[in-house]
N, C-alpha and C positions, 0 to 999 in steps of 0.2 A: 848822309852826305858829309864829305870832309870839311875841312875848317879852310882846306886851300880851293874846294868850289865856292866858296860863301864867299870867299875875296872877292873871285873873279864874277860872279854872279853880280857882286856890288858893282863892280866896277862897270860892267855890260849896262846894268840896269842905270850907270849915270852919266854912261856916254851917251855923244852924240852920236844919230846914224852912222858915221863912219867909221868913228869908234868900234861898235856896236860888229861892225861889217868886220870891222880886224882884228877885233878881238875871238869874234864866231869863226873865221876860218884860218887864224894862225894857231888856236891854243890844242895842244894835244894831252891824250891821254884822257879824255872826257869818255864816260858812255853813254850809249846812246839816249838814256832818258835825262843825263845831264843837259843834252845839246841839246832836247827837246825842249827842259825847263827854260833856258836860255831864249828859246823860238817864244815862249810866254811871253815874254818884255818887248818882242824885236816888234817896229811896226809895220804890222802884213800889208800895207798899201806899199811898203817900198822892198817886199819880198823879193821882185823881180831883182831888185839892185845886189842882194844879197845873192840871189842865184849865178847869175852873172859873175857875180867876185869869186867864185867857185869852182867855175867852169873854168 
């Protein structure tokens, strides 16, 4: 993993949900098991909110 995921992984992991929401669908250039590591931290009870900011 690069040294400029671990930023943004810190950063995800110390936002709040919304944060969290802006950071998972504005940042690019992730793949896919970075986005998934990211999915580790996010909290699944508010998945739908996530989905939604997506659509």
């Amino acid at each position: 993993m690069s040294a400029d995921f671990e930023i943004i992984k810190q950063r995800f992991i110390n936002s709040d949900l919304n944060g969290k929401i802006e950071i998972y669908t504005t940042t690019q250039g992730l793949t896919v098991e970075q986005f998934k590591e990211l999915l580790k931290h996010f909290p699944l009870q508010h998945l739908d909110k996530l989905e939604q900011a997506m659509a």
